[in-house]
Phi, psi and omega in degrees: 000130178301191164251112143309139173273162179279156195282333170234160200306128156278146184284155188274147181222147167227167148231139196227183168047082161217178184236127177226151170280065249254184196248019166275324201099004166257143196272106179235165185269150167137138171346164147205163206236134205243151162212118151082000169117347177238158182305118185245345195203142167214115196138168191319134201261174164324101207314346194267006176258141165268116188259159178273113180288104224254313175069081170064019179308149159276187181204140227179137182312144170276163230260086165303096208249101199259017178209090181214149194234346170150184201200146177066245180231016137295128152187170218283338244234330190255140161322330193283346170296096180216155218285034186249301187305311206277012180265310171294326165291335160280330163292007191248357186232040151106351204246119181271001219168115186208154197236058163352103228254108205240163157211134196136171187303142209292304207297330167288316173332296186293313169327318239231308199288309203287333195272340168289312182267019133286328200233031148220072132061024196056059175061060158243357168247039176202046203320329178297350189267076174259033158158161171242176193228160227213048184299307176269138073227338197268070185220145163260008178191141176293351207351289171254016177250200188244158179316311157320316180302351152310139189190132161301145183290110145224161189294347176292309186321310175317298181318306152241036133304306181295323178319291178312320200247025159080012221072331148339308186303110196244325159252130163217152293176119176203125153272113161306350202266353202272152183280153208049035183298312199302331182309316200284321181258001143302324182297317210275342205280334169311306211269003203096340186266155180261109215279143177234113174319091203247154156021073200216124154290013201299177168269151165322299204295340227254306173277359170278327165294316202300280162356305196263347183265351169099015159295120167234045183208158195226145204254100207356118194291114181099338186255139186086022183235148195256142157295100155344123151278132201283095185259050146194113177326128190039020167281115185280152176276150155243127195256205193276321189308299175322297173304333169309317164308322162259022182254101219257010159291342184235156156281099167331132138288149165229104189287103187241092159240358183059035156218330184292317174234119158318161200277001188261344187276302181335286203276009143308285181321294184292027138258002178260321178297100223285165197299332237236021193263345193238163179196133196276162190203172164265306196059024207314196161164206192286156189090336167293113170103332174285133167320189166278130175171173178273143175205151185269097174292160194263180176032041191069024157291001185041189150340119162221197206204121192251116168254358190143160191296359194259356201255354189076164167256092202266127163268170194296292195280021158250070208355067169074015192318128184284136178278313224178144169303159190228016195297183129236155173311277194359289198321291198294307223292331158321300170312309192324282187299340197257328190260332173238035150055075170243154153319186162270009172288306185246034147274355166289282187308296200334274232283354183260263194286000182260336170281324162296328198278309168320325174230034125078016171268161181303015212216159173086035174194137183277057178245165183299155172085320187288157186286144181257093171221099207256183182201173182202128193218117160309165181315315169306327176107348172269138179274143194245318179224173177223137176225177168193101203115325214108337203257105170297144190229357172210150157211152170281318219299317214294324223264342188263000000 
């Protein structure tokens, strides 16, 4: 089921004296003017619209998170939890658009799709939510979940997930090696969902079917994936990470904090991948985004311990063990520039236009037409608004 457009008119917005990013990668100066929720004019807008005056701020496309399981003492995951709470903490760190991340046993999975889409009107209070993701039942290994979160590929199963999330289910998550994987993602690529190569030992051949069955996405990329074995002395192997690299039908996820991926693997990947192959992710969950310090996490993760978004959320009493990602979009789109030195161009496409042009939303570029949805950021890089829609939805000017 779509999303209705709304029935009443948005008052028109502009902004000016900005440095905006355009989807060539070049950076200009000057205004743009919103209508109805979309990009309508770029250039100095109309002195009679009301504008925000940016005074030489950039303005940059908002940030897109096709893989967060939560943020902070939120997540999709707790009852106690709801994507209205879990919107406002991404907006306040830059992410216009996110895809709620589900992991866990089928029968919760569905409890979790029903109870989100009772209580925002089928995601219609919640515009930053534009579809969930399916990480767990069709995976062969587990990484940081449990086994109960498992389930064999079957078509009832399908049937009602998809059912449960309304139409809504936009990603899932398939270990190729499992049987009747190529089936289940012709079915799924049929229904609209976008299939993704996960938590997996498979053979090259194994993930060329999936491929050919129409998965085009790989579920953060180097983690949950095994080292090749050297079955002939000093012959380097060739694994699946390899083919993946070159295998220019699917796009990489990138956990890019330099500990889920050393920073020589990132810059393996962009240089092996095509502009439009890699899209930066979180993987958040509890603990993504709290300064540095120690906390008592909800729903038994117990103690942990935060040095900052690039060290992870590591627990205490499991001997510092890594738990979870500790990223925000904010974070990876910073890394891009500070930790693998690329421009903001092209840490923009990673967190943007390339996770919009893969699930075909209307976002994730500064063009006529396009959903307005910005970001506006200081010299430092630090945000000052999230706007969506036309609507600001964060401001710094608010939190000090």
């Amino acid at each position: 089921m779509k999303k209705q457009p709304m029935k009443t008119s948005l008052p028109a917005m502009a902004i000016r004296n900005a440095k905006i990013l355009l989807p060539g990668g070049q950076m200009v100066a000057g205004g743009l003017t919103v209508e109805q929720g979309r990009i309508a004019r770029i250039g100095q807008p109309n002195r009679k619209t009301p504008a925000l005056d940016v005074q030489g701020a950039y303005v940059i496309p908002g940030l897109i998170d096709l893989h967060t399981h939560g943020i902070g003492y939120t997540s999709v995951f707790s009852i106690n939890d709801t994507l209205q709470s879990y919107a406002e903490q991404e907006a306040a760190r830059g992410t216009t658009a996110f895809y709620p991340s589900f992991f866990g046993p089928v029968e919760e999975t569905i409890g979790h799709l029903n109870r989100h889409l009772a209580e925002t009107d089928n995601l219609r209070t919640v515009p930053q939510v534009v579809g969930f993701r399916l990480e767990s039942p069709y995976l062969a290994r587990t990484g940081a979940g449990r086994s109960k979160d498992l389930a064999p590929i079957s078509s009832t199963t399908t049937r009602r997930l998809l059912r449960a999330g309304g139409g809504w289910i936009k990603i899932w998550d398939i270990s190729p090696e499992l049987p009747g994987a190529p089936a289940a993602i012709r079915t799924l690529c049929r229904s609209g969902v976008v299939c993704s190569i996960a938590h997996t030992q498979c053979t090259v051949k194994q993930a060329q079917a999936a491929i050919a069955a129409g998965a085009r996405l790989v579920t953060h990329m180097f983690d949950t994936f095994v080292m090749p074995i050297e079955t002939d002395p000093g012959v380097y192997p060739a694994g699946l990470v390899d083919y993946l690299l070159v295998e220019d039908r699917v796009a990489c996820e990138i956990i890019a904090d330099g500990t889920h991926v050393p920073a020589f693997h990132v810059e393996k990947t962009l240089r092996c991948k095509p502009a439009g192959g890699i899209i930066l992710v979180t993987d958040s969950n509890f603990g993504a985004g709290l300064p540095p310090g120690e906390y008592d996490l909800p729903q038994g993760w117990g103690r942990a311990k935060i040095a900052g978004p690039n060290n992870g959320v590591r627990l205490i009493d499991r001997d510092m063990g890594l738990a979870g990602s500790a990223l925000t979009p904010i974070d990876g789109f910073r890394n891009m520039i500070r930790m693998f030195h690329k421009d903001i161009a092209v840490a923009s496409r990673l967190c943007s236009a390339n996770p919009a042009r893969l699930l075909g939303l209307n976002k994730g570029e500064i063009a006529i037409g396009r959903d307005a949805d910005l970001l506006v950021l200081s010299p430092k890089l630090d945000l000052l608004y999230t706007v969506v829609g036309g609507k600001i939805i964060f401001s710094r000017q608010s939190q000090d």
